[in-house]
C-alpha positions in Angstrom: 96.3 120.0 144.8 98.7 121.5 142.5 96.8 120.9 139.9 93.7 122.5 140.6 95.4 125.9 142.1 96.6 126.1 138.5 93.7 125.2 137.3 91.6 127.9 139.4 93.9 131.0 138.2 94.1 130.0 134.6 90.2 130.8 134.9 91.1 133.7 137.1 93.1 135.3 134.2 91.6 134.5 131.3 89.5 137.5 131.2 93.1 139.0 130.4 94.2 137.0 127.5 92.8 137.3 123.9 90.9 135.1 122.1 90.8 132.9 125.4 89.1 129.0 124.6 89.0 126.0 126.7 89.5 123.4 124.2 89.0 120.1 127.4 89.3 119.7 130.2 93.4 120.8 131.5 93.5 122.0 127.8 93.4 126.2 126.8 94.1 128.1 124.1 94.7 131.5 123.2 97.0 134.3 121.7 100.5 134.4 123.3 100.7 137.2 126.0 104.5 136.8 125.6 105.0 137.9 121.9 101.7 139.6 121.3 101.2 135.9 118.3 100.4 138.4 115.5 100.4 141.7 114.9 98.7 141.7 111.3 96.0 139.1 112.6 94.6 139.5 116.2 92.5 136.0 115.5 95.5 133.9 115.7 96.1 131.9 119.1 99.2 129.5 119.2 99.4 129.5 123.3 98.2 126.7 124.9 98.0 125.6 128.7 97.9 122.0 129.2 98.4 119.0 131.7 101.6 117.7 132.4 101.8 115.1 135.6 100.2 117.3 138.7 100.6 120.6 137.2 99.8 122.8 134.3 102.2 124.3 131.5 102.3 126.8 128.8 103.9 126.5 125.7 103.6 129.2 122.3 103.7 127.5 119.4 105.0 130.9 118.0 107.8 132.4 119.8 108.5 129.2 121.2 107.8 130.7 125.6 108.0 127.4 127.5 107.1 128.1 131.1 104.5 127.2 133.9 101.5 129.2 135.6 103.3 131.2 137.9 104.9 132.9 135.0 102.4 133.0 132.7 100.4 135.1 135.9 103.5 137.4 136.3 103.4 138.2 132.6 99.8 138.8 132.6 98.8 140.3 136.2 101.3 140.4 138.5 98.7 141.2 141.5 96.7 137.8 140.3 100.8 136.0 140.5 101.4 137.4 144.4 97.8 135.9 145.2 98.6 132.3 143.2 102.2 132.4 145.1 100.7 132.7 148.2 98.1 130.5 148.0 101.0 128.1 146.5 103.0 128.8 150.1 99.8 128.1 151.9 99.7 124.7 150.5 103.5 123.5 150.6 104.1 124.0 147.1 105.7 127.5 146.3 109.0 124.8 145.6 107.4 124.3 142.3 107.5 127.9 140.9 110.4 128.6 138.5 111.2 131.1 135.9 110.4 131.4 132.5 112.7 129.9 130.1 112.8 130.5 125.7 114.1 127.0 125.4 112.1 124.4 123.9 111.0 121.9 126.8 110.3 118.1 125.1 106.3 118.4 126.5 104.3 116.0 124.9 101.7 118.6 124.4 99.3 118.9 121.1 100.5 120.4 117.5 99.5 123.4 116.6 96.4 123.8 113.7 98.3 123.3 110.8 99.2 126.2 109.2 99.0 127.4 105.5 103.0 125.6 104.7 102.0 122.8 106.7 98.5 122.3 104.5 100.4 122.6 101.4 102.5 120.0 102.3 100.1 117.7 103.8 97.4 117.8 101.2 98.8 117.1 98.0 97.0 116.9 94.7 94.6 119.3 96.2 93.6 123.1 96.3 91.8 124.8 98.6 88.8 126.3 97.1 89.6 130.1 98.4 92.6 129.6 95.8 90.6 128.7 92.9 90.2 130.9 90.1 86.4 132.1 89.2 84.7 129.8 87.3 86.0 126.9 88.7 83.5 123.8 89.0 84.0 123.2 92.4 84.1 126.8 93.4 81.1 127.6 91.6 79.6 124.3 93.0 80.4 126.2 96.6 78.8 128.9 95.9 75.7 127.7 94.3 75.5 126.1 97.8 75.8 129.6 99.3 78.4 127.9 101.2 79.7 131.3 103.0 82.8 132.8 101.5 84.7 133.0 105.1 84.6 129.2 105.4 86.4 128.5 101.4 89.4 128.8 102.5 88.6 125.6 105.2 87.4 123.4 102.2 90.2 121.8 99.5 89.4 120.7 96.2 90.9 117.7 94.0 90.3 116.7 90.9 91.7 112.6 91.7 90.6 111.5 95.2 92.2 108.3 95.6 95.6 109.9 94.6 94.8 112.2 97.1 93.7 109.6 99.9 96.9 107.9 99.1 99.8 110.8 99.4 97.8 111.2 103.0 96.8 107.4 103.8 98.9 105.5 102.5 98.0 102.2 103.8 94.4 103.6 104.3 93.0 100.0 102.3 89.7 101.7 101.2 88.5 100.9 97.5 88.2 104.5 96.3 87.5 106.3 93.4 89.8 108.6 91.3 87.1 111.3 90.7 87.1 114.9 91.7 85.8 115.7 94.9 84.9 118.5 97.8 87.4 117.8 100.5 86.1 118.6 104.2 89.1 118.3 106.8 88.0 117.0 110.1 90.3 118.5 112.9 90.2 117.4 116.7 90.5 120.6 119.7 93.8 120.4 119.4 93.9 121.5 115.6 95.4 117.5 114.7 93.6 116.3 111.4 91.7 113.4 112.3 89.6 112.6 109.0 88.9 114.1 105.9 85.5 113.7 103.8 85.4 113.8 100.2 82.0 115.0 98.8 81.8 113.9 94.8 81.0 116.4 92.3 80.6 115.0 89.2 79.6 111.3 90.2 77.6 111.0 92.9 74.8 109.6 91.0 76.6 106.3 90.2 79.1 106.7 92.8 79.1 106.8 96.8 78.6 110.7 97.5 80.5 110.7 100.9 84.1 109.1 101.0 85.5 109.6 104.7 88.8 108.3 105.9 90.3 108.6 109.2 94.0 109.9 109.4 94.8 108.4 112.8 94.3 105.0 114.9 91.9 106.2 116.9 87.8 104.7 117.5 86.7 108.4 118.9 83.9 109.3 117.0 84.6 112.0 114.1 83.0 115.5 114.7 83.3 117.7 112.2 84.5 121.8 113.4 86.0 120.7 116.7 88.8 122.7 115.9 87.0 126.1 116.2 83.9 125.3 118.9 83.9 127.4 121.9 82.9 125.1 124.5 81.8 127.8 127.1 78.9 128.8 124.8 76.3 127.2 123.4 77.4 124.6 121.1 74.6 123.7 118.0 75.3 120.1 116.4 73.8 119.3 113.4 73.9 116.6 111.1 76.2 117.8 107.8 79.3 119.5 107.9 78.5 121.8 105.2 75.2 122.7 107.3 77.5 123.2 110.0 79.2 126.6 108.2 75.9 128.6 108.2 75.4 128.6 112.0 77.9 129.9 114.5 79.7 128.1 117.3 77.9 124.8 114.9 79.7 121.1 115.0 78.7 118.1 112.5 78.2 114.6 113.3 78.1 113.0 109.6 75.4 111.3 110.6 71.4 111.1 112.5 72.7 110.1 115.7 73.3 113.5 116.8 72.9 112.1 121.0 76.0 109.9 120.8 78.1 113.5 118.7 76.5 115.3 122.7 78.2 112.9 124.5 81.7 113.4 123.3 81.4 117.1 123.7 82.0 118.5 126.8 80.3 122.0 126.7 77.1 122.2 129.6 74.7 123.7 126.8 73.9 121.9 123.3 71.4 122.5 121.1 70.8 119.1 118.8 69.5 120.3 115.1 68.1 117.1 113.3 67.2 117.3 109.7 63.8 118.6 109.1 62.1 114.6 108.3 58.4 114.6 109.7 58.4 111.4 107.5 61.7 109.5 108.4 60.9 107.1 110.9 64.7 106.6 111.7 65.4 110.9 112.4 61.8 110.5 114.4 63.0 107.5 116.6 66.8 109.5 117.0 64.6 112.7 117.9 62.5 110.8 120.0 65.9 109.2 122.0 67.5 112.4 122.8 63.9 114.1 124.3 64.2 111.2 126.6 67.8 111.6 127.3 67.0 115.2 128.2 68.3 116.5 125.2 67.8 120.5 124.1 66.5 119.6 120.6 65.0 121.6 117.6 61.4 120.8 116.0 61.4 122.3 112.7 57.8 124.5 112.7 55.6 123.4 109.9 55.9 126.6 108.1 59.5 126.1 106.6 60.2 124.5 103.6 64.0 122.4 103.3 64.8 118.9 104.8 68.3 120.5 106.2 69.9 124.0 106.8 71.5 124.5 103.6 68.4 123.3 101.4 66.6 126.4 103.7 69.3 129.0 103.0 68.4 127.7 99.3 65.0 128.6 99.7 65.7 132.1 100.4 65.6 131.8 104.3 69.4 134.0 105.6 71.5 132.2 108.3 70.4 134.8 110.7 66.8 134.2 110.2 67.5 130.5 110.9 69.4 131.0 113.7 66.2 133.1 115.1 64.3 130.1 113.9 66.2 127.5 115.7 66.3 129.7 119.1 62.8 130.4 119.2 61.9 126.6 118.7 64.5 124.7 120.9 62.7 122.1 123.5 63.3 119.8 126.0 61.6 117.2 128.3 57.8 117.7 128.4 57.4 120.6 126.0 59.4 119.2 123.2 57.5 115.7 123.3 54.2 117.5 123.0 56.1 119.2 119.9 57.3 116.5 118.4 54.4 114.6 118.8 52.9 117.2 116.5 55.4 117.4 114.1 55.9 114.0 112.8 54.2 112.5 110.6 54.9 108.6 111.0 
């Protein structure tokens, strides 16, 4: 029960606390009500309530404010605190209300998004591409791809992957070249990097153009912008990540199979963006899979010209017109079969 009178109040208060996110479920984030997390950037959010047993903690990953619920309520709205204590009393649990402390509990709770030290020192033999100077390759690469300014600064570059791969793997056993390379961090909800995807820029005619590695143990299937997806709107999946930076609230699977990318995503609406392929029978089939499943899911209208978002943007279509595009032709169950049934061409 204890649990879930947390749980309720959280949702009760979080109206009240800036830049509020539910990153999962038992899992929040958003800017530290205790020390105000930054007065020069209002974006940043380094507070985070998570699960711990039968209850639910906060912890700032800035100031350091270790506490529970009932103090986090106090700080925030005292009114919404006197209702959650009595509703606490009413259940036999008020015992488990204590004060806020600025010592550092030992909660296993998730890392912060790394920060601009901690990147330096995790990504070595690498730049990020905001920090190149003009005329760059790789940052005139970026923006020959009209790959928005905002997102350069979530992008690295390095001119020797496998040395790169190798001060981060180490015992990552992939056969990998040492050419230069566009390097895409993947990061989980809880800002951990999970993967990073190396993009070749000088070789991918003779050489493999993708080059992922994983940075952890773990079999969960990588999604690319995890990290910043609010999963109380609308969340948009398409297939590349670099597609993914044009759209808001936008997540990448890497791959076709964007119905198995909606399953680990736990937001109620998503809107699947396949790459616009009348003539792929394998996209058709994966399109064709998710319309069953009940899937929202985009047909491209036969008047646009690009197999994927960023070939579009190419052809002179803005990220706002697209965005109009893919509202005004999302479908699901009956209606989009009788689209699709139109638009493809196998």
């Amino acid at each position: 029960m204890s649990i879930y009178i947390d749980n309720k109040y959280v949702r009760l208060v979080s109206s009240r606390l800036r830049n509020f996110k539910q990153k999962s479920d038992n899992l929040w984030n958003f800017s530290c009500p205790f020390c105000g997390d930054s007065q020069k950037n209002k974006l940043k959010a380094r507070g985070y309530v998570f699960a711990k047993s039968n209850d639910l903690l906060y912890r700032c990953h800035n100031c350091g404010v270790g506490t529970n619920v009932a103090n986090l309520l106090k700080q925030v709205d005292p009114s919404l605190h006197g209702e959650y204590t009595f509703e606490k009393y009413k259940s036999g649990e008020s015992n488990t209300i204590f004060h806020k402390s600025n010592t550092s509990p030992t909660f296993n709770i998730p890392p912060p998004r790394f920060g601009k030290v901690e990147k330096q020192k995790v990504f070595d033999h690498a730049e990020w591409v905001s920090e190149l100077q003009s005329g760059h390759f790789c940052l005139t690469y970026a923006e020959n791809r009209c790959i928005p300014e905002e997102h350069y600064g979530k992008l690295l570059f390095t001119g020797k992957y496998r040395q790169f791969i190798d001060a981060l793997v180490p015992n990552h056993g992939k056969s990998i070249a040492d050419d230069a390379r566009l390097v895409i961090p993947y990061y989980d909800v809880n800002g951990e990097l999970v993967a990073v995807s190396g993009r070749a820029l000088e070789t991918s005619d003779v050489k493999l153009r993708y080059v992922t590695v994983r940075t952890n143990d773990s079999d969960d299937k990588l999604i690319f912008g995890m990290d910043r997806v609010n999963l109380h709107q609308t969340v948009y999946l398409v297939e590349g990540p670099l597609d993914s930076l044009f759209i808001t609230n936008c997540v990448a699977s890497g791959d076709a199979n964007l119905s198995i990318t909606a399953k680990n995503i736990s937001a109620r609406n998503k809107v699947l963006i396949f790459d616009n392929e009348p003539r792929n029978k394998e996209v058709c089939k994966l399109i064709e899979k998710a319309i069953k499943l009940g899937e929202d899911v985009v047909i491209w209208p036969d008047t646009i010209e690009g197999k994927d978002i960023n070939e579009m943007i190419l052809n002179g279509i803005s990220p706002d017109e697209i965005r109009c595009i893919i509202d005004s032709n999302t479908f699901r169950n009956l209606e989009a079969i009788a689209k699709f049934t139109f638009w493809k061409r196998v």
